[in-house]
N, C-alpha and C positions, 0 to 999 in steps of 0.2 A: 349446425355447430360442427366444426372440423375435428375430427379424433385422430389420435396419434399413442402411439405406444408411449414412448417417453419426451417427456417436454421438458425443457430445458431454460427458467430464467435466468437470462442473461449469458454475457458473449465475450466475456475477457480469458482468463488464462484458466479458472477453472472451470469456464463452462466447454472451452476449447478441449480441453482433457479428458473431460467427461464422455466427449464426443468421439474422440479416440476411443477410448477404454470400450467402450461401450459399442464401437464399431468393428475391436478385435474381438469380440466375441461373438457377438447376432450382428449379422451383413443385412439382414433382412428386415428386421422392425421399424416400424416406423420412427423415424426422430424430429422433430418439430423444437427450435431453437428462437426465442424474441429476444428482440432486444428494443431497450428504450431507444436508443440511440438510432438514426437516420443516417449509420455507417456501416462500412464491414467491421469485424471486428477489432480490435486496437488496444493496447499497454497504456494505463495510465503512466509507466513508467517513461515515454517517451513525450510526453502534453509537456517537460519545458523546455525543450529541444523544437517541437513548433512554433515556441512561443521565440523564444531566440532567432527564427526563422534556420539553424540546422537542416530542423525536416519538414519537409513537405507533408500540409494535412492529407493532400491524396496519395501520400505513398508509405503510411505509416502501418497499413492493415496486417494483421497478422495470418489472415487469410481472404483467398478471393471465392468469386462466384462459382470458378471451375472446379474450387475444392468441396463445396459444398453440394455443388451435381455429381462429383464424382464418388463422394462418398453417401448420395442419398437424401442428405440432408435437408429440411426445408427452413430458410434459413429467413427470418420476419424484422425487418428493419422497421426502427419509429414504431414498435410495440408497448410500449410502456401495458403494465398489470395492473389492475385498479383493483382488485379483489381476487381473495381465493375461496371457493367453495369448496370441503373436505368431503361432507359428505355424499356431493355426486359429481367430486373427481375434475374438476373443471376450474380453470382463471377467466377469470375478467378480464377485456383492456379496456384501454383508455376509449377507446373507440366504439366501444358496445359488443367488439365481436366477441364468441365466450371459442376458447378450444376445453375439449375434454381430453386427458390423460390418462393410462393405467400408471404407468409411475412420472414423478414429478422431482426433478433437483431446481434446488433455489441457488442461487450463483446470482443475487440481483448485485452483490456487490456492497461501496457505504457511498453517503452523499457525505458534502460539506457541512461541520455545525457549527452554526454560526452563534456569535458570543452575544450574553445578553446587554450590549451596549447602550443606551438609552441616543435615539439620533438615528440609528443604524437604518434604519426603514425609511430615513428622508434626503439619504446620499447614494451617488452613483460607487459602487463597490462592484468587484471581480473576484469570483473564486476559480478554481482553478483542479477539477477532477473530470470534465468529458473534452472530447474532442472540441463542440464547440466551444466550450471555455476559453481553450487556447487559442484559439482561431480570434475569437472575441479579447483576449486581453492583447494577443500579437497587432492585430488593429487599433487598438487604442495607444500602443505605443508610439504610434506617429503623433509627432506635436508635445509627447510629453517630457515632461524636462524633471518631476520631482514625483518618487510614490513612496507612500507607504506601505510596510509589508506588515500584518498585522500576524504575529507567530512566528516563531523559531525551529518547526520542527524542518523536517527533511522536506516538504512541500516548497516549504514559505523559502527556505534558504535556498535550496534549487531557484525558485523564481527569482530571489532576491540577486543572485547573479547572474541570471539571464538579463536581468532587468539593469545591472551595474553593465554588464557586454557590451549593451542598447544603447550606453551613452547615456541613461538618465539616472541621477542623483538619489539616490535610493537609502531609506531609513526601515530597520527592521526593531518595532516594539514586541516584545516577550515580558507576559509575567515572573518565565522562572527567572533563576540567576545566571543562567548561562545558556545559551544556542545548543539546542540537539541533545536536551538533559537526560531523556529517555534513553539515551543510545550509549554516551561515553560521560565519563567522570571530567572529573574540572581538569586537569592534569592535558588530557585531550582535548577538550573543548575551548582552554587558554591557546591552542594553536588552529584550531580551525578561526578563531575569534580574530587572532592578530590578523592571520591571511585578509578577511574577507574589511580589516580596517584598512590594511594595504591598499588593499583594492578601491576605496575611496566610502562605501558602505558604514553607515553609521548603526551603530549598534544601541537600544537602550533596553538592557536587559535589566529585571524584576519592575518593571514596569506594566501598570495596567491601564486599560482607556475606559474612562468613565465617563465621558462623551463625547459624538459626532455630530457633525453640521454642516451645512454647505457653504462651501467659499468660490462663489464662481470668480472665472479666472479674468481677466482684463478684456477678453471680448464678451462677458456676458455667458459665458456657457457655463451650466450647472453640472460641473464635472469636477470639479474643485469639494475639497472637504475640509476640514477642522478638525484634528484631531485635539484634546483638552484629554490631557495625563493625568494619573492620582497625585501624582507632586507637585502639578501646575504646568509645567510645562506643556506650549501650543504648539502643535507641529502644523503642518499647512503644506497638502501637495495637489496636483493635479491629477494623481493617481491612487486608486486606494485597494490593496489585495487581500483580503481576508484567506486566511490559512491557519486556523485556530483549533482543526482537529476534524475529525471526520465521524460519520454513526452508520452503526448497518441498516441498508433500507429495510427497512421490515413493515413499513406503516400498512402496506396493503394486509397483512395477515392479521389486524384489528376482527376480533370476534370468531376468526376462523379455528382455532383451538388447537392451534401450532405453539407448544412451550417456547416461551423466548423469557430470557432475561435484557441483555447487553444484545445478544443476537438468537441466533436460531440454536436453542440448545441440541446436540450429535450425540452420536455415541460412538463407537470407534469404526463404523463404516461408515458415519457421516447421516444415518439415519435418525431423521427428526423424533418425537414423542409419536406423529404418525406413520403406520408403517407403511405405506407406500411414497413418504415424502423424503427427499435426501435434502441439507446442505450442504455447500460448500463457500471458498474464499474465503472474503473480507465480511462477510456475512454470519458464516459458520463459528460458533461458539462452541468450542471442542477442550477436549483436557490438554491441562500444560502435562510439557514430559517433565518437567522438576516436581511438579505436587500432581497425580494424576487426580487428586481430590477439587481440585482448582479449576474450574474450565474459563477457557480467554480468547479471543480472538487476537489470531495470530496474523495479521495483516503482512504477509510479506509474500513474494511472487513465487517463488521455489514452494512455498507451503500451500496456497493454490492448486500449483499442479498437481500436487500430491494430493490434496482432498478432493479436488474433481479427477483425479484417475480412481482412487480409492470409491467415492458414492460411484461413478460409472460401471465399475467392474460389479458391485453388491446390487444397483440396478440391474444391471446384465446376466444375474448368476454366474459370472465367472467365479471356478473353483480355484482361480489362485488367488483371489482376493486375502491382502491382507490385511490386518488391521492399525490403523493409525496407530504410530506410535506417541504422541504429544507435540503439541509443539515448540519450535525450539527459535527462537528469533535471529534473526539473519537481515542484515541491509549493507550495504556497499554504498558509498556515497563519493559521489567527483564532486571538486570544486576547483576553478581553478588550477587544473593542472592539477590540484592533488589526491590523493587519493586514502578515504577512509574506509574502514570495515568494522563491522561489528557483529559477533558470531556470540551467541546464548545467552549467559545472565552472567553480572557483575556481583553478585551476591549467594549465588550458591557452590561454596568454597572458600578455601584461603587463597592472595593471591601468591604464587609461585615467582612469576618476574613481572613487574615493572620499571621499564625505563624511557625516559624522555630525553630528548637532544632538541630543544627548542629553536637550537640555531641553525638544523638541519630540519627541523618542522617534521622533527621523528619520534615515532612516541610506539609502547607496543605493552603491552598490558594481559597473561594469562592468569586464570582463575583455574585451579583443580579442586579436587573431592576425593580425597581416597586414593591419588594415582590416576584419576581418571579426570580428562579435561571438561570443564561445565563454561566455558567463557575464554574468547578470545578478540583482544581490541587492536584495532593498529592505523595508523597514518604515515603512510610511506614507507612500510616495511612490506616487504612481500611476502604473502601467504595464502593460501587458494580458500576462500572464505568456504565455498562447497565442499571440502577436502575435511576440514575444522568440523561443518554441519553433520556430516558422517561419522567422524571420530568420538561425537558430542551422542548422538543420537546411537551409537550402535555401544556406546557405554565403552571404550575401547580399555583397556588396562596397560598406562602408559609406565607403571612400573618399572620395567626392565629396561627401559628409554628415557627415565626420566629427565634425566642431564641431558642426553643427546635431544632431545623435541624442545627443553629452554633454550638450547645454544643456537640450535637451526631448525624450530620447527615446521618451516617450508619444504625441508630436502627430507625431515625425519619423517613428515604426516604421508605424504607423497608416497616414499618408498613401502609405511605401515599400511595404507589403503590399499596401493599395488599390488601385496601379498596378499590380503584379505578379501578382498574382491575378486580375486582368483578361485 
């Protein structure tokens, strides 16, 4: 059985971080890194940009082989974990081989979950979270002329315009009442909605699917679905994308005695209930910064890094290790040429400015508390979303600034972090 100091599931941006942190400090220990995947490592943030054909699946890695020799690294492609054994320190793969570890970070990441549809198990259906997914949905788009996008979130709606680019006829069903409900209020979301009608995308929002079926298409291939809505409405495409939310993979830690609710419960260095075990990412179930009483997974890239720098350094005994502050949600979204942002929470505070220009497909929306900013929304207004994340998270007291940060909070945040970061 292979031993290694620290081991590392999984290989996106927290477990990349980790690998850093962890390598400013001991150059020497061993680090042993799997990953399920049969790639280097790679952004889920870039899988609908493959799909679009953009990017090229071999040139998306986030890092290569010579970084991984150069820093030490042993670096396990096509690993998937079948199991983890706590008490004598070792994983399972898929494969039979066992590694033992003195400490262990989970960074497995979430998979797709899929909705309890009745049919769902006897149609050809695509999601869309690994490499090959994209690869697989980007092939399928030859020949196809009509898909269904099942989900509204930030997944489905990226796809659902890669998929409008491609020249094919594209319908996007959503239970809520409006596209991207998690993210912006109606206000905003009545102009992301218009844009993507423009575009030709058919929208049927507060709608649910209560059955699937197959409709093979006029040569006979079972690639064809049935979609049957709760109001009756039959939709019918050659394509069908499931994007209806995502879950942290945890199933391998069945029995192992790793607290989890939603995900892997942390505490503010990202250390699990046991104490040689770290999470991190989309995985990591850690305290919100608005209720520290609360813990959530904060599924967003900037917050990654930051929990895999954070467990790597508390792996490492690095003494500058600090500790999580909460997390704070952050997304950036293109569509079409345009550009949205969504920085914190729409509910903790009053809001201070909102204003829309529909005709200009401008919209900008802040949230304070006390003087101090908890929430910031915008489409097509410019403001440095990381700039906002900082002013949000370091508790800034915008007080003295108040007027000047509503009138131009681009040029006011800017010049307030400048000084502060100093």
């Amino acid at each position: 059985m292979q031993q290694t100091e620290y081991l590392i599931v999984g290989a996106s941006h927290a477990a990349l971080a980790a690998v850093q942190a962890i390598r400013m400090h001991d150059q020497t220990g061993s680090v042993t890194v799997v990953s399920k995947d049969d790639a280097l490592p790679y952004s889920p943030t870039v899988l609908p940009y493959v799909v679009s054909g953009r990017s090229d699946p071999q040139r998306v890695f986030l890092r290569d082989d010579a970084y991984f020799a150069q820093h030490n690294v042993d670096y396990r492609k096509g690993a998937a974990v079948s199991a983890l054994d706590v008490g004598d320190n070792k994983v399972s793969l898929c494969s039979g081989a066992e590694i033992g570890y003195r400490k262990l970070l989970l960074a497995t990441g979430a998979a797709p979950q899929l909705p309890p549809v009745p049919g769902l198990e006897s149609v050809d259906y695509h999601v869309l979270r690994s490499l090959d997914d994209a690869v697989r949905l980007q092939q399928a788009l030859a020949g196809s002329r009509q898909a269904i996008v099942l989900g509204a979130g930030l997944v489905g709606m990226h796809a659902a315009e890669n998929l409008a680019k491609a020249g094919v006829q594209v319908t996007v069903v959503e239970m809520q009442p409006t596209v991207l409900a998690g993210y912006f209020d109606r206000d905003a979301t009545a102009i992301i909605e218009s844009v993507f009608a423009a575009k030709g995308v058919r929208l049927m929002m507060g709608n649910k699917v209560v059955r699937l079926a197959p409709n093979p298409n006029s040569k006979g291939e079972k690639r064809g679905v049935q979609v049957t809505l709760a109001d009756g409405t039959e939709l019918a495409a050659d394509l069908l994308l499931v994007s209806t939310g995502v879950a942290p993979v945890i199933d391998f830690l069945a029995g192992a005695g790793v607290a989890t609710e939603r995900g892997i419960l942390v505490d503010d260095t990202m250390r699990s209930t046991v104490a040689n075990i770290w999470a991190a990412g989309d995985v990591a179930q850690a305290r919100g910064f608005f209720d520290a009483g609360v813990r959530i997974i904060n599924g967003i890239l900037p917050d990654a890094v930051e929990q895999g720098k954070i467990a790597g350094m508390a792996m490492a005994g690095d003494p500058a290790l600090k500790h999580y502050p909460g997390g704070v949600p952050l997304n950036t979204y293109s569509f079409f040429g345009q550009q949205a942002v969504s920085v914190g929470s729409q509910s903790e505070g009053e809001v201070a400015l909102h204003e829309v220009d529909a005709s200009r497909n401008s919209y900008l929306k802040i949230v304070m508390k006390d003087d101090r900013l908890t929430g910031i929304f915008g489409i097509n207004v410019a403001f440095d979303p990381g700039v906002m994340w900082q002013l949000i998270l370091r508790r800034i007291d915008l007080a003295p600034l108040r007027e000047k940060f509503l009138a131009e909070p681009q040029r006011t945040a800017r010049s307030l972090m400048s000084n502060t970061w100093r």
